[in-house]
C-alpha positions as CSV (number, residue, x, y, z in Angstrom):
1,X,0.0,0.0,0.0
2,X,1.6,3.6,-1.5
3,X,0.7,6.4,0.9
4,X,1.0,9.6,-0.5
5,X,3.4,12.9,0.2
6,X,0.2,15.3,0.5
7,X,-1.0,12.5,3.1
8,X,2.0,12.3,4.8
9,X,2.5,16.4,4.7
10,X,-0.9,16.7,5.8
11,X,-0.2,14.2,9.3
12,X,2.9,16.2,10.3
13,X,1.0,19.6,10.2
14,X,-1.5,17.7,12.4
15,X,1.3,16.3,14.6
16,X,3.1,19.6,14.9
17,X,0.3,21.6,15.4
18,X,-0.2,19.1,18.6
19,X,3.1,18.8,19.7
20,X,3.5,19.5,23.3
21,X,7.0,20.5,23.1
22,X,6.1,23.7,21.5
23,X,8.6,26.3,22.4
24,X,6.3,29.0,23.2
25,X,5.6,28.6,26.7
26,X,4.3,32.0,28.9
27,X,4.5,33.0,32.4
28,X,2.0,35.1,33.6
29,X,2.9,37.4,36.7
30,X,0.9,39.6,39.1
31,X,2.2,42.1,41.8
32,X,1.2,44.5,44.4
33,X,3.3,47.0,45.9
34,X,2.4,49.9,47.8
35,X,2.2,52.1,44.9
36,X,1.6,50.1,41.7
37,X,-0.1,47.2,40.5
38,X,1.3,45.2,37.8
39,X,0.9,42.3,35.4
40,X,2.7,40.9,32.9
41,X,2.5,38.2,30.6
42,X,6.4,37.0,29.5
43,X,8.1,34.4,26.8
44,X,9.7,31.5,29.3
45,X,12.1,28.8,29.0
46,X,13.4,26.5,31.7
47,X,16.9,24.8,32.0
48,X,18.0,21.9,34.3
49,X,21.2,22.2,35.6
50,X,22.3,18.7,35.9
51,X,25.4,18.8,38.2
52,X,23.2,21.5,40.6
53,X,20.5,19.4,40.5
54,X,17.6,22.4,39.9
55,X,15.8,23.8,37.0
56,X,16.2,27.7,36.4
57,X,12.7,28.7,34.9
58,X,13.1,32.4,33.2
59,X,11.1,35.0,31.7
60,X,11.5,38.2,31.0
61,X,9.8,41.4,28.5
62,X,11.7,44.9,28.5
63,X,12.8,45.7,31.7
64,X,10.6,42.9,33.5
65,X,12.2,39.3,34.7
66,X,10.8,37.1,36.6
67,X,13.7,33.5,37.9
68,X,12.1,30.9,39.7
69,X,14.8,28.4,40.6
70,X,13.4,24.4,41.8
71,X,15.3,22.5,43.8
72,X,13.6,19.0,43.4
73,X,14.5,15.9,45.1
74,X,14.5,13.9,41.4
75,X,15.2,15.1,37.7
76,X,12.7,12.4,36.2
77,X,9.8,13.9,38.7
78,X,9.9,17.2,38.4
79,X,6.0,17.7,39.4
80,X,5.1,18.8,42.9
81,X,5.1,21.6,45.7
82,X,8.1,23.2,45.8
83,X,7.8,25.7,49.4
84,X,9.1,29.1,48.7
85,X,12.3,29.8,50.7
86,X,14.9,33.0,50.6
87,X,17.9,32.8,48.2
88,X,21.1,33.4,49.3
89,X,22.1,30.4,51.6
90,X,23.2,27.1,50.8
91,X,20.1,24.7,49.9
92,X,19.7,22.1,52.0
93,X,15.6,21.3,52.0
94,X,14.3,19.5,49.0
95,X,12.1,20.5,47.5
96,X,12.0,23.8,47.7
97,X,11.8,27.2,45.6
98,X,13.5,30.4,45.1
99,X,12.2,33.4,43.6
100,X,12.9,36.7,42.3
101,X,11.5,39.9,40.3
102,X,13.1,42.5,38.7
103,X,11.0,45.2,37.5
104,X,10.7,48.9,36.9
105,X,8.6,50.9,38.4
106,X,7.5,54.4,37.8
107,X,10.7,55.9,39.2
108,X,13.0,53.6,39.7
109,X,14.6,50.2,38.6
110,X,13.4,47.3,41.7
111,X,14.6,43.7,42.5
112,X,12.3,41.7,44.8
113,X,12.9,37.9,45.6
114,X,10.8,35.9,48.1
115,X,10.9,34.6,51.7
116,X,7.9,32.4,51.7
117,X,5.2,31.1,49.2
118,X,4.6,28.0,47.5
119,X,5.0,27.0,43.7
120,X,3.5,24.0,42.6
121,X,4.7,22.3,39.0
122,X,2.5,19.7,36.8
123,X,4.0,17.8,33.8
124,X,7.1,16.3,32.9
125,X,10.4,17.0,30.5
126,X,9.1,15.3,28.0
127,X,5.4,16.8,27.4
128,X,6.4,20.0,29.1
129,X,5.7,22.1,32.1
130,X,3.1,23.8,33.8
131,X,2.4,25.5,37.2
132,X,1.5,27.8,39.1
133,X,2.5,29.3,42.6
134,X,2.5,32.8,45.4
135,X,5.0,34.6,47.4
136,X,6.0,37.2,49.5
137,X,8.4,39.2,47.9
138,X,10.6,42.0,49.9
139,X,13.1,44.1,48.7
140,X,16.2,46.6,50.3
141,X,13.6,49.2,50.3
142,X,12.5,48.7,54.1
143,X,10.1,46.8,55.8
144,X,6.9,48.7,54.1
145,X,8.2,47.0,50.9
146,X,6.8,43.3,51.1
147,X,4.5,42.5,48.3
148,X,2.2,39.4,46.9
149,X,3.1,38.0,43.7
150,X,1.1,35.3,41.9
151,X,2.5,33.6,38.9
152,X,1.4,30.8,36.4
153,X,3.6,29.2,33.6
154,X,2.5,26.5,30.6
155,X,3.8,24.6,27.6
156,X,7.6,25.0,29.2
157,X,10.1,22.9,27.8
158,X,13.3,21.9,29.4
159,X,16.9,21.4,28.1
160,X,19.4,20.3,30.0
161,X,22.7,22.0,30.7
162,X,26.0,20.7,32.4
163,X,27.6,24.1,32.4
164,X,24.7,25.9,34.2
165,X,27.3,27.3,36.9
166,X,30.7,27.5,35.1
167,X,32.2,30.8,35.6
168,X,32.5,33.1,32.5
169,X,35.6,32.6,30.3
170,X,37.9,35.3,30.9
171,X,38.1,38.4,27.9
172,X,41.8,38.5,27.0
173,X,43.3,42.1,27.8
174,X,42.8,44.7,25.5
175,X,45.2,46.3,23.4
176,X,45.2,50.4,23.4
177,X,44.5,51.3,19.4
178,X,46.9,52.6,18.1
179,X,46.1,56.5,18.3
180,X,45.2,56.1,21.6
181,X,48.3,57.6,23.3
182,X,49.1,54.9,25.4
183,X,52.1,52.8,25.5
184,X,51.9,49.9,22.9
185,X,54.5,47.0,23.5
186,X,56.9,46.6,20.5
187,X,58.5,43.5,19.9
188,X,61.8,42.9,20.9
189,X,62.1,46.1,22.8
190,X,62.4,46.2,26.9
């Protein structure tokens, strides 16, 4: 039996029109501070950093990001409730969450991350992510600035990534042009 390329053609429009792996996944944030309310939907992608043992999920539009970081207790599993605990200190509760926001406001440029919450992931690595989650956010700007920040994320993929927390390659030293006025080295000469 012949099958035909306009049947065939036809099937993997169908199929990719279905597939779950779809890189297009969105996170959809909302915040209150004391001044401004804000929401914001963002392109997302999600990486798991395999010698870490957590997957960075990141969005981010303009001046606006959003990092939620999972540290789950298995990279096959990655669906659960992940509690929301402050960055900064060495992780030692799995699972658990960290979360930050950048965003500017009116006036001024403002980075938030959270000290409690919950974020709670559905799905797999191989169909793709979803979720959903709060938190408390506070910031340096005193104790008047805590806010609530609600958050949802779908058709996430995930790629791994040995090199999640290699440190940047060194830029070799830059040489002064040549009309700059500054000493260049010539060969030979000491």
């Amino acid at each position: 039996m012949k099958t035909s390329l306009a049947a065939l053609t036809a099937a993997a429009v169908v199929l990719a029109g279905c597939n779950p792996l779809d890189p297009s996944g969105t996170l959809q944030a909302r915040w209150v501070t004391a001044g401004d309310t804000a929401e914001v939907t963002m392109p997302v992608t999600a990486t798991w950093c395999v010698g870490a043992g957590r997957l960075d999920i990141r969005a981010a539009a303009g001046d606006t990001g959003l990092g939620l970081t999972l540290f789950a207790t298995d990279s096959a599993a990655l669906a659960g409730r992940y509690p929301v605990i402050e960055p900064g200190s060495r992780v030692t509760v799995r699972p658990s969450a960290v979360v930050a926001l950048r965003w500017m406001s009116k006036v001024v440029l403002q980075g938030w991350w959270g000290d409690s919450g919950l974020a709670a992931v559905a799905g797999g690595r191989v169909r793709g992510l979803s979720g959903s989650g709060e938190a408390w956010l506070t910031s340096g700007l005193g104790p008047d600035s805590v806010t609530a920040l609600t958050f949802g994320f779908r058709g996430v993929r995930v790629r791994n990534d040995t090199l999640c927390d290699a440190p940047p390659v060194p830029l070799p030293p830059k040489e002064a042009p040549p009309d700059s006025g500054e000493a260049v080295p010539v060969a030979g000469v000491h």
